[in-house]
N, C-alpha and C positions, 0 to 999 in steps of 0.2 A: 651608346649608353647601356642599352640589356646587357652588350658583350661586357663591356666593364665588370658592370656588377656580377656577370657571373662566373667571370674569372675569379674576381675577389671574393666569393664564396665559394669556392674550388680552394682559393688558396687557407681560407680558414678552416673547412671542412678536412681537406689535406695535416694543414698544421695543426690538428687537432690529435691525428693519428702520431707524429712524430715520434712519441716513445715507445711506440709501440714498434716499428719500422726499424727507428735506431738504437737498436738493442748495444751495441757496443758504444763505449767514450772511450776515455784513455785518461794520459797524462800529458800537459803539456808548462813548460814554465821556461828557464833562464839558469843557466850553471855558472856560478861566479867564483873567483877567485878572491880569496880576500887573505891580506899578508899584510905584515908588519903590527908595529904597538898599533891596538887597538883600545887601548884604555882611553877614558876622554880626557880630557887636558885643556883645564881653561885657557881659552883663545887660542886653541890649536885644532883646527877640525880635524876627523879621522881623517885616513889615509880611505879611499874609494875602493868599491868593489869592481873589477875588470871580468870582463864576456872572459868565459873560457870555452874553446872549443875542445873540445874530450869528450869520448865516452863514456856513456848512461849504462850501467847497467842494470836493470830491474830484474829480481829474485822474488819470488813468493814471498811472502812475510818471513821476513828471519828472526829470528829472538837474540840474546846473547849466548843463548846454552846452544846454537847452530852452527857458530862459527869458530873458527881458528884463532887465538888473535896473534899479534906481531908480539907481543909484549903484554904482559898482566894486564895493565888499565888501561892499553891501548885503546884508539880506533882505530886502526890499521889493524886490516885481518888478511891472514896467510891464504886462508880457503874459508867459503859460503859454505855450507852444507846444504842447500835446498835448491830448487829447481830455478836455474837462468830460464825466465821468459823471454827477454829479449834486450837486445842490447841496442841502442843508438846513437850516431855521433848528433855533438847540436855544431849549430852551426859559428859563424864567426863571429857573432854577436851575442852566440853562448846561448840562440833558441832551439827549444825541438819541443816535437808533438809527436807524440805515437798513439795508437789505439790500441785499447788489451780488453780485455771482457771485462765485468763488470769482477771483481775483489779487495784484498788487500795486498798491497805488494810494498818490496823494501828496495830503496836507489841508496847506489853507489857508483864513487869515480874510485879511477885510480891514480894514485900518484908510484910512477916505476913499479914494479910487479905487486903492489899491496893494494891490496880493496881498503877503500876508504869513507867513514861515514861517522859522524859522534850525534848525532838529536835518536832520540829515544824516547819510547811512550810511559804511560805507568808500569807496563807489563813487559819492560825490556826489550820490545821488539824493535830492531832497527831502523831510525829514517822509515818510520810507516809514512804510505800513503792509499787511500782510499778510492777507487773508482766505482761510481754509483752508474745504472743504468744509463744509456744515453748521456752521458756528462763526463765532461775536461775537466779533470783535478786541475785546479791552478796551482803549483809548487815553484821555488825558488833553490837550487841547491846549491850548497856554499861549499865550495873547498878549501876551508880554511885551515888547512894543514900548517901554515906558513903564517898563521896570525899568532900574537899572543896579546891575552885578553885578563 
């Protein structure tokens, strides 16, 4: 019984430290593909989102005035201008989790040699996402190049 209890005050004492310890999170979420009419349509569900497995790419926070684009109002861009942190495949069910330090940072897929991404903040930065000390952004990215909406 003492041993009990004094584990489990080790482990409170302990997890009291944890952000202090775990200085790094990351981002972790689900890459989906999503294609075809997507408008809604009485008595016709949409068409489903599908795991995509492809490559994440995470770049510093990019604006629109950082990139290349394919075409005037694209999203599709030729070239980033800012600094590739790190790139990861997710897996067959379209999951990954990576750790980065604590920022703002901007994800992209590609679809064939074009960087891809259309969600946007107020201040034009692309596909922001945020990691705060110790913490998993939870995100969902949609490759919906192939939808129309």
């Amino acid at each position: 019984m003492v041993l009990s209890l004094t584990l489990l005050a080790m482990v409170i004492v302990l997890g009291s430290f944890a952000p202090f310890v775990c200085k790094n999170g990351g981002i972790k979420g689900k890459i989906y593909l999503v294609a075809g009419n997507q408008m809604p349509n009485i008595g016709q569900p949409l068409p489903g989102k599908t795991p995509l497995q492809t490559t994440l790419y995470i770049y510093e926070l990019t604006n629109v005035n950082q990139v290349t684009r394919a075409d005037v109002y694209s999203s599709f861009y030729k070239s980033i201008n800012t600094k590739l942190v790190k790139k990861i495949q997710s897996g067959k069910n379209g999951a990954f989790k990576v750790k980065l330090p604590p920022g703002q940072y901007s994800l992209f897929v590609k679809k064939d040699s074009l960087f891809y991404a259309n969600i946007f903040d107020g201040k034009n930065n692309i596909n922001p996402v945020t990691v705060e000390k110790g913490k998993y952004a939870d995100v969902e990215v949609r490759a919906d190049y192939d939808a129309v909406y």
